[in-house]
VMD Tcl script that draws the C-alpha trace (Angstrom):
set ca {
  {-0.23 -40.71 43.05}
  {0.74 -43.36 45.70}
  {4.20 -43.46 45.29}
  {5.25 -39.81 46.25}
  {8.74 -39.58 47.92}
  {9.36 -38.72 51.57}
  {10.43 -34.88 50.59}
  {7.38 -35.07 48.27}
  {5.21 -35.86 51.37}
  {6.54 -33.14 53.19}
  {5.95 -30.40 50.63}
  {2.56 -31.31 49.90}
  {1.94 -31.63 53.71}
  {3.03 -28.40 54.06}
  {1.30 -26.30 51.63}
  {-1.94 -28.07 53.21}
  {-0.95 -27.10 56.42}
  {-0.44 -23.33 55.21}
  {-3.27 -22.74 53.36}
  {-5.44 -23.44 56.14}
  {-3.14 -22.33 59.45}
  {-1.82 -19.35 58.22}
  {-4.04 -18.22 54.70}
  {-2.83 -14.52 54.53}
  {0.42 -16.27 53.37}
  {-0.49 -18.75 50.94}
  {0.63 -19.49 48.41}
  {3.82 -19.71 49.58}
  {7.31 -18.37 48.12}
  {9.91 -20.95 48.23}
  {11.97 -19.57 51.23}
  {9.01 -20.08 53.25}
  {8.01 -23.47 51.62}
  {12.28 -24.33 53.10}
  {11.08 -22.87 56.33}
  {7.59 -24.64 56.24}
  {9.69 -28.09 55.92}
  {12.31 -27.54 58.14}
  {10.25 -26.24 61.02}
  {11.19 -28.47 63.92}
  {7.38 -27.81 65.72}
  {4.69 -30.21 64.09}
  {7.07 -32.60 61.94}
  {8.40 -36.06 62.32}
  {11.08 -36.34 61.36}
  {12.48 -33.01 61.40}
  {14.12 -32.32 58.19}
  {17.06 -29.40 57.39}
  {17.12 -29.55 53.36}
  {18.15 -26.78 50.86}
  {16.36 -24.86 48.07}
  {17.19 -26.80 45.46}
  {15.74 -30.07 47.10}
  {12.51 -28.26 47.69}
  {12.52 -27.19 44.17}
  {13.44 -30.68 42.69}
  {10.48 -31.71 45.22}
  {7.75 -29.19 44.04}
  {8.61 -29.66 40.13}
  {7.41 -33.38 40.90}
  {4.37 -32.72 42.75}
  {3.84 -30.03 39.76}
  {4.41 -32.86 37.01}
  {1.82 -34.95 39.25}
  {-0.69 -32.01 38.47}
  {-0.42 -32.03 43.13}
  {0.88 -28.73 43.07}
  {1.53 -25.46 40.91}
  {3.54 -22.23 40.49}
  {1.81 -18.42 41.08}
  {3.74 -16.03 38.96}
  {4.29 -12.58 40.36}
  {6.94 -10.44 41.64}
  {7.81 -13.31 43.87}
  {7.04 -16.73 42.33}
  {5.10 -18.76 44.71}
  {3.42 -22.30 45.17}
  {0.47 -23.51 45.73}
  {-1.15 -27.52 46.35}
  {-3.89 -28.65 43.83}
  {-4.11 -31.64 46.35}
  {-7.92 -30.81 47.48}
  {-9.07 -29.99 44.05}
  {-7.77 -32.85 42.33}
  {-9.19 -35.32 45.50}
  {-12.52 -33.24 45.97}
  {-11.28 -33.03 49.74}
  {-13.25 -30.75 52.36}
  {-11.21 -28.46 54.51}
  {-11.42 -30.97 57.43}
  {-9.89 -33.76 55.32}
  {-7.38 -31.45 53.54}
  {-6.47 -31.26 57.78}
  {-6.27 -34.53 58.14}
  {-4.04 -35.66 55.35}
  {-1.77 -32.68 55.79}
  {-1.10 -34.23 59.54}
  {-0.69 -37.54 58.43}
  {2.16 -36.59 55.76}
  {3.79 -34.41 57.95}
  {3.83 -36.34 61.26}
  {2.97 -39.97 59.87}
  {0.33 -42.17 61.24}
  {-1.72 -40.95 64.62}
  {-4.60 -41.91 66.43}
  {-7.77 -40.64 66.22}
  {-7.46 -38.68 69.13}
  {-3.65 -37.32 68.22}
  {-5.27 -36.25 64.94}
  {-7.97 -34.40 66.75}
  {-5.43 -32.29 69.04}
  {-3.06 -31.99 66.59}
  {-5.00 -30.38 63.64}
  {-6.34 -27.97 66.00}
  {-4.45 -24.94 64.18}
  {-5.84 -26.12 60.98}
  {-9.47 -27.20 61.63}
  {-10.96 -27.47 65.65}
  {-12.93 -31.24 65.06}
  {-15.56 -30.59 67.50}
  {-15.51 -34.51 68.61}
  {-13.64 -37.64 67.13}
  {-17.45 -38.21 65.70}
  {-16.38 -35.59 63.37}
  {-13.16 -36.78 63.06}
  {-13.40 -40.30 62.48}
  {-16.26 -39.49 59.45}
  {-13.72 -37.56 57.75}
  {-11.07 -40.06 58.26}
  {-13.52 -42.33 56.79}
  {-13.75 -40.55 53.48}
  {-10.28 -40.46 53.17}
  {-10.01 -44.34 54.02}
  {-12.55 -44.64 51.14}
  {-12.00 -43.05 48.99}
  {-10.66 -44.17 45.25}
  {-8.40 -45.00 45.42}
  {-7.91 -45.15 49.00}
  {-5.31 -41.96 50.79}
  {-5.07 -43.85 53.94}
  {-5.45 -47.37 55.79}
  {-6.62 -48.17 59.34}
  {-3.09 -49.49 60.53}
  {-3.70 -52.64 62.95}
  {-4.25 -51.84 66.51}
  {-0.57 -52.28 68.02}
  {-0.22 -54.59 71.34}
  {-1.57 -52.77 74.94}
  {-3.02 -49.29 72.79}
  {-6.46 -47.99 73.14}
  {-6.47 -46.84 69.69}
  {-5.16 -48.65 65.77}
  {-3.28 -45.85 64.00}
  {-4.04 -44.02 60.62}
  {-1.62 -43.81 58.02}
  {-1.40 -42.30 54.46}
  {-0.79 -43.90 51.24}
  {0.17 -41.55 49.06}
  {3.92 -43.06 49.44}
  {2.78 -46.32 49.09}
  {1.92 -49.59 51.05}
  {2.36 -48.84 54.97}
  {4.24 -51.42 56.96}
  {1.51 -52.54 59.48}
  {4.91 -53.59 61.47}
  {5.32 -50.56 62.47}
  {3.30 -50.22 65.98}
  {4.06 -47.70 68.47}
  {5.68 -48.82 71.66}
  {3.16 -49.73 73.87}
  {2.67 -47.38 76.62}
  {2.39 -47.94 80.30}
  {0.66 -45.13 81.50}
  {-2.52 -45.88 83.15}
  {-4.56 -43.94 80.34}
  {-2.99 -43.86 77.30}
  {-5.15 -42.42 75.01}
  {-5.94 -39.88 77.40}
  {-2.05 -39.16 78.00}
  {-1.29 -38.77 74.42}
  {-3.92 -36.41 73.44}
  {-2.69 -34.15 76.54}
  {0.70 -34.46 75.47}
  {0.03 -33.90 71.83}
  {-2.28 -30.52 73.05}
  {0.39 -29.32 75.04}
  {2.66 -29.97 71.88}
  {0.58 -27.81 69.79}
  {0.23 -24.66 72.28}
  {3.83 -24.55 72.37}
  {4.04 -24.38 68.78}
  {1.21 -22.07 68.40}
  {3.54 -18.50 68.45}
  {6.66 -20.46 66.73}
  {3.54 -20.98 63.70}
  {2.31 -17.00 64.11}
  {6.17 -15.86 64.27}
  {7.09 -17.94 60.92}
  {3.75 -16.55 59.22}
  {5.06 -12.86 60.35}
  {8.58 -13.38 58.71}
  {6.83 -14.76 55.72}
  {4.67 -11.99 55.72}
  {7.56 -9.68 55.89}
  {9.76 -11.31 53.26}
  {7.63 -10.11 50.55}
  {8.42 -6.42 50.85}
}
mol new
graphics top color blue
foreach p $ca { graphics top sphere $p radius 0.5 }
foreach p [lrange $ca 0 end-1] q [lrange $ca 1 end] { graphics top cylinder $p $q radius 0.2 }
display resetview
């Protein structure tokens, strides 16, 4: 399960992300599983891939037993990702950030799972990072702390070993941390009606 592809990552990250931001949608169809990826709000990098990709992507994650197909009048997909990992809705948050914006901080995971899960503190947040650090075998690593930041990065490992030579430039504001949680918030409530609007059109799509 460690050696998922980058498009993998996405797709999985995104059906996470789905079923808990926006649940009257989910499972998705595949057109919005091709919006869900491309979105340009909450993803790094931003992606612009086609159907069949996506499709090529879920059969994968299906043949992985990560993911699997709703029949209907309009097929649909869901994740088996929490399930098959026994993760709780906070840590299904958690990983879903981490595939679909790579590694963050503590406090960039707090802000920026907001529209999946509100973490009340980074107590919270850090003991569910924890399971997912320990679990077996491991979904993410504690990523050394890079040179002049407050806080070491988390990464995932579901696409294998994470260059630790990686760090993010070190900042020079006065209060880092501080100054990338506020810029990560402000992030999010920007995104927050682009999310609602792409749930609507979903929602739409299937009449």
């Amino acid at each position: 399960m460690n050696d998922l592809g980058p498009l993998e990552c996405r797709v999985l990250g995104c059906l996470l992300e789905k079923q808990l931001s926006t649940p009257d949608v989910y499972p998705l169809s595949l057109n919005a599983l091709v919006n869900a990826c491309n979105q340009s709000s909450n993803r790094e990098p931003v992606l612009a891939v086609g159907e069949a990709e996506i499709q090529e992507a879920v059969a994968s994650l299906v043949a992985r037993g990560l993911a699997e197909h709703w029949p209907g009048r309009v097929l649909k997909i869901a994740h088996t990702a929490r399930p098959t990992w026994n993760l709780s809705v906070q840590e299904g948050a958690l990983l879903a950030e981490l595939l679909l914006r790579g590694p963050q901080t503590p406090g960039e995971l707090r802000t920026n799972t907001r529209r999946m899960y509100a973490f009340p503190d980074l107590a919270e947040v850090e003991g569910c990072l924890g399971a997912l650090l320990e679990a077996e075998p491991p979904l993410a690593v504690r990523l050394a702390r890079a040179p002049g930041a407050r806080e070491a990065r988390v990464a995932h490992l579901l696409a294998g070993p994470v260059e630790a030579a990686s760090p993010a430039p070190a900042p020079s504001a006065p209060n880092p941390g501080r100054m990338e949680e506020l810029e990560a918030e402000v992030a999010s409530l920007r995104t927050e009606l682009a999310e609602l609007r792409a749930a609507f059109e979903a929602f739409k799509a299937q009449f």
